[in-house]
C-alpha positions in Angstrom: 15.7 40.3 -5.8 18.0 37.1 -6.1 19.4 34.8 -3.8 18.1 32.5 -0.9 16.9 35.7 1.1 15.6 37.7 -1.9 13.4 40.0 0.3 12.3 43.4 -2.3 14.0 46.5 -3.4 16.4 48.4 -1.2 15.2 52.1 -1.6 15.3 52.9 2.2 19.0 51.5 2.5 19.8 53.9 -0.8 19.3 57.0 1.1 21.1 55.7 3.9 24.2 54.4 1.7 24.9 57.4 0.4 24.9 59.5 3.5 26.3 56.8 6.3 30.0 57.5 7.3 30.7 54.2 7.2 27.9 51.2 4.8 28.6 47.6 5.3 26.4 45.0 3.1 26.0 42.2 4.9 24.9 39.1 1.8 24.7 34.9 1.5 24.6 35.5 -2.4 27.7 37.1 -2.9 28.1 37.2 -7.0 30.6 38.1 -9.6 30.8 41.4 -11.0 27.8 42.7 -11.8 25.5 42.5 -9.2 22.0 43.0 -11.1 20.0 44.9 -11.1 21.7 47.2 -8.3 20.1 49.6 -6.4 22.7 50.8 -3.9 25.8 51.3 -6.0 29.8 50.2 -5.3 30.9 53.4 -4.5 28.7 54.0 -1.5 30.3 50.9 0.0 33.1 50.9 2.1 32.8 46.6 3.1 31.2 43.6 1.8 30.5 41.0 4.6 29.9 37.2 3.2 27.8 35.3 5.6 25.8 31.5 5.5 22.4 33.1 5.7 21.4 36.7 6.4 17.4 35.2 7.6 14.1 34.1 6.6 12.8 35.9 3.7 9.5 35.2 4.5 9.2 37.1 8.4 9.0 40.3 6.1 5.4 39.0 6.5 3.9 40.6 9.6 0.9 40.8 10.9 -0.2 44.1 10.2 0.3 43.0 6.1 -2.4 40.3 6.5 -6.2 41.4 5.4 -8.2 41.8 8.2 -10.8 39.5 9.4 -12.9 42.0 12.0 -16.3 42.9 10.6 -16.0 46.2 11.5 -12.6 47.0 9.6 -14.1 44.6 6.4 -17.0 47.6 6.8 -14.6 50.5 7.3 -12.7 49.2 3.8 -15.6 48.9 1.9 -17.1 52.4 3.0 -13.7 53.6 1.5 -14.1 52.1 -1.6 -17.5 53.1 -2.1 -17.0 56.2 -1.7 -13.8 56.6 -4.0 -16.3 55.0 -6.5 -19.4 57.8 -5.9 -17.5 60.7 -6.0 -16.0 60.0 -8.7 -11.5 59.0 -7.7 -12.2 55.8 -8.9 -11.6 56.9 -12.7 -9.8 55.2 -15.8 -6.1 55.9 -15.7 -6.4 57.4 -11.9 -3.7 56.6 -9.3 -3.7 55.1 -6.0 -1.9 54.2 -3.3 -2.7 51.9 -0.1 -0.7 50.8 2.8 -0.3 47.4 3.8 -2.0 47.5 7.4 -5.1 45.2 7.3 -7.9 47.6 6.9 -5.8 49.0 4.0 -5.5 45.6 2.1 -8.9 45.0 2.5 -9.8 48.0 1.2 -7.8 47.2 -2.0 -9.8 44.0 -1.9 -13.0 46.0 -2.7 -11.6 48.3 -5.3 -10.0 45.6 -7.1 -13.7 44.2 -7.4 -15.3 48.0 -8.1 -12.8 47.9 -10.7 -13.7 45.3 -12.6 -17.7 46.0 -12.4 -17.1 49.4 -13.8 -13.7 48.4 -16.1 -11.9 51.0 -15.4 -7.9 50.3 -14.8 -5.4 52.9 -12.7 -2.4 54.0 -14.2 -0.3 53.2 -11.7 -0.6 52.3 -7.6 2.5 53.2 -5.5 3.9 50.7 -3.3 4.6 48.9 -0.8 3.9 45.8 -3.0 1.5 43.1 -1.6 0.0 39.7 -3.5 -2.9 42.1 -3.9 -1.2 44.8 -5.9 1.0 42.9 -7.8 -2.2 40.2 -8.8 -4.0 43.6 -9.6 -0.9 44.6 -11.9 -1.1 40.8 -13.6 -5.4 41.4 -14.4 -4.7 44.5 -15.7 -6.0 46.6 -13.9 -2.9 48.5 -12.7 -0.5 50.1 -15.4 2.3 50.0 -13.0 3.5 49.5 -9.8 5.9 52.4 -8.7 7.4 50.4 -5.3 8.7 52.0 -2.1 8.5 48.7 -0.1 7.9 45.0 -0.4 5.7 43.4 1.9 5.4 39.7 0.9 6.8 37.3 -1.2 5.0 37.5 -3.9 6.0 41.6 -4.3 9.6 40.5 -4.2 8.5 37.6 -7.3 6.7 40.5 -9.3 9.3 43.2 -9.2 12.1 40.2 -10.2 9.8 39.0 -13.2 7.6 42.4 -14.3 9.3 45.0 -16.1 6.2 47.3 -15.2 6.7 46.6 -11.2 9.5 49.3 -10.7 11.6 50.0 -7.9 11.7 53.6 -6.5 13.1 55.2 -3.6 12.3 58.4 -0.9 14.2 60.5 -3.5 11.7 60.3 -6.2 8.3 59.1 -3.6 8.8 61.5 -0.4 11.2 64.2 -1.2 9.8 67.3 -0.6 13.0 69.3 -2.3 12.9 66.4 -5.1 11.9 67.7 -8.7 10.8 64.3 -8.9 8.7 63.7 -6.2 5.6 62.0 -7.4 3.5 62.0 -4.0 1.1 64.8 -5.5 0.5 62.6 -8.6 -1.6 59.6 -6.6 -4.9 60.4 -6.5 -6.4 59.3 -3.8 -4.2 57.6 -0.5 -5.3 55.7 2.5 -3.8 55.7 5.6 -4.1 54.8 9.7 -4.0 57.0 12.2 -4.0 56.5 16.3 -5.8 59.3 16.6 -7.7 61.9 14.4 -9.5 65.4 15.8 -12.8 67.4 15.4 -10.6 69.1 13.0 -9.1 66.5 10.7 -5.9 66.6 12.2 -3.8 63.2 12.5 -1.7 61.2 15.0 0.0 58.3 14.1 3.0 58.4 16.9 1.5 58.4 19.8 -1.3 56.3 21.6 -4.6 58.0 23.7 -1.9 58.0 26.2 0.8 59.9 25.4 2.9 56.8 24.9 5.4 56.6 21.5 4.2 54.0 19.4 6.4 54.3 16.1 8.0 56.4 13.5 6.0 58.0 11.3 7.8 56.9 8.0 6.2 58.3 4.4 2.6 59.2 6.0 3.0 62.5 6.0 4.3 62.8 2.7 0.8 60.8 1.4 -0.7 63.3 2.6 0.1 65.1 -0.5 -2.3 63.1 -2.4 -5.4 64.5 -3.9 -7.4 62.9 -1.6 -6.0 62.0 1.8 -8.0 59.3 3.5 -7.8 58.0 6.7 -9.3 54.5 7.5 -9.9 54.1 11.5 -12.1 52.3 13.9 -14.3 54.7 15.8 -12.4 53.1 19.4 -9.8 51.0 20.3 -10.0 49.4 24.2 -13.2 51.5 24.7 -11.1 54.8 23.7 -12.4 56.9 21.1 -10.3 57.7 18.5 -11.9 60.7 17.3 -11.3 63.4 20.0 -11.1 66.9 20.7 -7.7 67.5 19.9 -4.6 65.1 19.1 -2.4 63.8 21.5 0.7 64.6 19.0 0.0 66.5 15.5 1.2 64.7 12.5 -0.8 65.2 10.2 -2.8 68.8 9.9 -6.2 69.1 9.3 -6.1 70.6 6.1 -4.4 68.3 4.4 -6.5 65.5 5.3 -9.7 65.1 3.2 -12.2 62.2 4.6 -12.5 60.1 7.8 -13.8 56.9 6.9 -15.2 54.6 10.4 -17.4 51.4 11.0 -20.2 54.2 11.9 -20.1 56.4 8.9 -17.6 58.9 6.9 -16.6 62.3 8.1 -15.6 64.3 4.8 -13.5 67.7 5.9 -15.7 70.9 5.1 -12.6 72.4 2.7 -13.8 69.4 0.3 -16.8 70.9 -0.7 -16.7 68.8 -4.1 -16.1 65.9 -2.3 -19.4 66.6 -0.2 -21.5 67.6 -3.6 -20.2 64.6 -5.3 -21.9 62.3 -2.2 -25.0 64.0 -1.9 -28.1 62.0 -2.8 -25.8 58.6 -2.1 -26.5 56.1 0.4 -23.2 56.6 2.1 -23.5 57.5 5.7 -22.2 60.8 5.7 -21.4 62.1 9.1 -20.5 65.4 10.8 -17.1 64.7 12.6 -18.5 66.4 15.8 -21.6 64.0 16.2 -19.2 61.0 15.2 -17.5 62.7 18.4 -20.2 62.9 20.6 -22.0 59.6 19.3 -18.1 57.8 20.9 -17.9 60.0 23.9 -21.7 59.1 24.6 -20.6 55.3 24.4 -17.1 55.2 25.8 -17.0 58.2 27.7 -14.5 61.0 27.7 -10.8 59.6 28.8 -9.1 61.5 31.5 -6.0 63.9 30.7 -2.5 62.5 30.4 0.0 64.0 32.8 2.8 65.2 31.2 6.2 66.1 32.9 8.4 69.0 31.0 10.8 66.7 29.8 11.1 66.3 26.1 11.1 62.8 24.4 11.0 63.8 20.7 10.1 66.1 18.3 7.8 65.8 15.0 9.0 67.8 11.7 6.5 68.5 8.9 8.0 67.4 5.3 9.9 70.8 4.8 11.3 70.5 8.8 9.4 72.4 10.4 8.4 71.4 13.9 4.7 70.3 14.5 4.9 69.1 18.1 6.8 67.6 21.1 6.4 64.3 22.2 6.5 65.0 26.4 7.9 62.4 29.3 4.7 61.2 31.0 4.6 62.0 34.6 
């Protein structure tokens, strides 16, 4: 939190630290002894490496933590946020948490501003930390901010200055064996997805194609929320992102609740208070298999992938069991 490349809390390099064979910190703001406030502590450290500069602070800035500007995402983000507010997650003292991918901040955009018309305040949002969260935390109209991650400049200021912008780590966030774990406690979460099928499953590691794209990191584990939303554009490149079945399951189907696009908002049939809270709204509430058909009308229906029998990874569920297999493509 101090130094020339203060760049946010360390959580991710905790769990790491205390099961690497061997942990080198690498600093340019070596200090004398004690180091606060510590996160990863002196006895998970085998070397301390002094160097002139370690970076830039401010390339943790990328450009998925930068608010959209596409009309169609602005619309997906407000959808979300109306709807939190009609059925009734947008409470005093509820929880929330939003990622930092552009729909996502724009969607915190337009609850900060719900917020505020209705005065009602959350008890805490989990982190990652934006400008967004942590001038949400300064109004008021957060309680705390529990932080995984710090995605600008401004969340690496907050946590340093605000007693009430605390740092946290997967033990106490994502750990499915933790006593701890407080992912169950947020009440409503929104999340991307590549891909998402007629029966609310999710993809977030593969493309259309078959292709990896990235790790999952905590997604599933938000999936624990009370509400699980995922915030996607209907097609990317003329592909429809709502198909008949996911390329790679992530995410299943039960456990995510509403599928907000640009052309309406799918809610899964398991939320049956979720759809009685909407009814009589002006929402556009849409079955997920004419959302289908509506994208398979206008882009068409993609070809299949080719896959060769040659394993590339595997995706584990939370408690490890194994969802899927990521296949070589032929």
């Amino acid at each position: 939190l101090n130094g020339p490349a203060a760049c946010g809390l360390l959580g991710f390099a905790l769990a790491d630290s205390i099961y690497a064979e061997r942990v080198i910190v690498v600093t340019d703001n070596l200090v004398p002894f004690p180091c606060l406030p510590w996160q990863i502590q002196g006895n998970n450290v085998d070397v301390v490496v002094e160097v002139p500069s370690i970076g830039d602070p401010s390339k943790i800035v990328s450009g998925t933590t930068r608010i959209t500007r596409s009309p169609d995402r602005l619309r997906i983000a407000e959808l979300a946020a109306r709807f939190c507010a009609e059925t009734g997650i947008l409470h005093d003292g509820f929880s929330f948490q939003a990622g930092a991918g552009g729909t996502t901040l724009a969607f915190a955009i337009y609850l900060r501003e719900l917020m505020k018309e209705r005065g009602v305040t959350a008890s805490f949002a989990r982190g990652g930390s934006t400008k967004y969260m942590v001038e949400m935390l300064r109004d008021g109209l957060i309680g705390a901010i529990l932080d995984g991650q710090t995605f600008d400049l401004d969340g690496v200021a907050s946590m340093r200055e605000d007693p009430r912008h605390v740092d946290t780590s997967p033990f106490t966030s994502y750990n499915f064996h933790g006593k701890g774990n407080f992912a169950s406690m947020v009440d409503v979460a929104v999340l991307g997805a590549t891909e998402v099928d007629v029966h609310f499953n999710g993809n977030v590691v593969t493309h259309s194609d078959g292709r990896l794209l990235h790790g999952i990191g905590g997604w599933q584990n938000c999936l624990a929320a009370r509400t699980a939303m995922l915030l996607v554009p209907s097609f990317r490149d003329r592909i429809p992102v709502i198909v008949d079945e996911v390329t790679t399951l992530c995410g299943p189907g039960e456990l995510i609740d509403v599928v907000v696009t640009e052309r309406g908002i799918a809610v899964n049939p398991r939320r049956q208070d979720l759809l009685d809270a909407v009814k009589g709204s002006d929402l556009p509430i849409r079955d997920i298999h004419d959302l289908k058909a509506e994208l398979d009308r206008l882009c068409g229906v993609p070809g299949k992938i080719e896959r060769t029998t040659d394993p590339v990874a595997v995706v584990k569920w939370v408690d490890g069991t194994v969802l899927d297999t990521v296949w070589r493509i032929g």
